[in-house]
C-alpha positions in Angstrom: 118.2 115.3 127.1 115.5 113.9 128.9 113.1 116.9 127.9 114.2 116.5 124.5 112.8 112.5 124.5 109.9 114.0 126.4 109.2 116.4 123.1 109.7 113.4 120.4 107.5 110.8 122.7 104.6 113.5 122.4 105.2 114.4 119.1 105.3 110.7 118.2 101.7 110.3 119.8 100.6 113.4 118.4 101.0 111.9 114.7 100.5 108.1 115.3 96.7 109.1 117.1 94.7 109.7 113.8 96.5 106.7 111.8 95.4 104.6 115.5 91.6 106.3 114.7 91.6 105.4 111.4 92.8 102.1 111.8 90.0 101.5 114.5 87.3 102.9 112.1 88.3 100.8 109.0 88.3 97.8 111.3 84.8 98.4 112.4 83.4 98.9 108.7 84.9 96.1 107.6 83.4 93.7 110.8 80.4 95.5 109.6 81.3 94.3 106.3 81.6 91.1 107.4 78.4 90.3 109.4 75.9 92.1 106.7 77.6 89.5 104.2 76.9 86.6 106.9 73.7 87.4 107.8 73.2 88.1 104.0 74.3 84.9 102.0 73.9 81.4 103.5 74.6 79.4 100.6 76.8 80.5 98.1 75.4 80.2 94.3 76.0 81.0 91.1 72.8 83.4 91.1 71.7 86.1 94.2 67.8 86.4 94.4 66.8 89.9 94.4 66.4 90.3 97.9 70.1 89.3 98.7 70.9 91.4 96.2 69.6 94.4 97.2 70.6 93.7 100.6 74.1 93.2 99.9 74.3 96.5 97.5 73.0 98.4 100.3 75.8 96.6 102.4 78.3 97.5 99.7 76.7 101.6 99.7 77.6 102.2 103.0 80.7 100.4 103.0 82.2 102.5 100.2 80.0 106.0 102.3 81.7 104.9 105.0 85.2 104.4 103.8 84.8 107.9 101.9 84.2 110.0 104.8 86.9 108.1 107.2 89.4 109.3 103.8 87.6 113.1 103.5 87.7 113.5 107.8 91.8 112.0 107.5 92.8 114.4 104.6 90.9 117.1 106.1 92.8 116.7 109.8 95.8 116.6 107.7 95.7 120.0 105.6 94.1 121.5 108.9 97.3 120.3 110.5 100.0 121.8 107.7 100.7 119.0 106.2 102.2 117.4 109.1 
C-alpha cells in the first residue's frame, strides 16, 4: 500500500511540474509586464506621445512573443508526453 502512495505521489509531481513552470514563467512576463508599463507611463492621458507609444508596443510585442512560446514549449511537452 505504501508503494502504491509512493507511485501516485510521484506521478502527482510528475504532472503538476510543468503547470508549476508555467505558472512561474507567466508570472515573470507579466511583472515584466508590469514595470515596462511603470517605467513607461507616468501620467495617465487621454493621448500617448510617440515615444510612449512605441515603447509600450514593443512592451506589448514581447509580451504576446513571450506568452506564445511559454503556450508552443507547454503543448509541445504535452504531445511529446502522450497526451498525459
Amino acid at each position: 500500500m505504501a508503494e502504491r502512495m509512493e507511485a501516485d505521489v510521484s506521478e502527482l509531481q510528475r504532472l503538476v511540474a510543468p503547470k508549476e513552470q508555467q505558472a512561474r514563467l507567466t508570472t515573470h512576463v507579466h511583472n515584466f509586464m508590469e514595470v515596462c508599463w511603470e517605467k513607461r507611463v507616468d501620467k495617465p492621458g487621454s493621448k500617448l506621445d510617440s515615444r510612449t507609444e512605441t515603447c509600450l508596443t514593443n512592451c506589448i510585442n514581447c509580451f504576446i512573443d513571450t506568452t506564445l512560446s511559454i503556450t508552443t514549449n507547454c503543448l509541445a511537452q504535452i504531445v511529446q508526453k502522450g497526451g498525459h
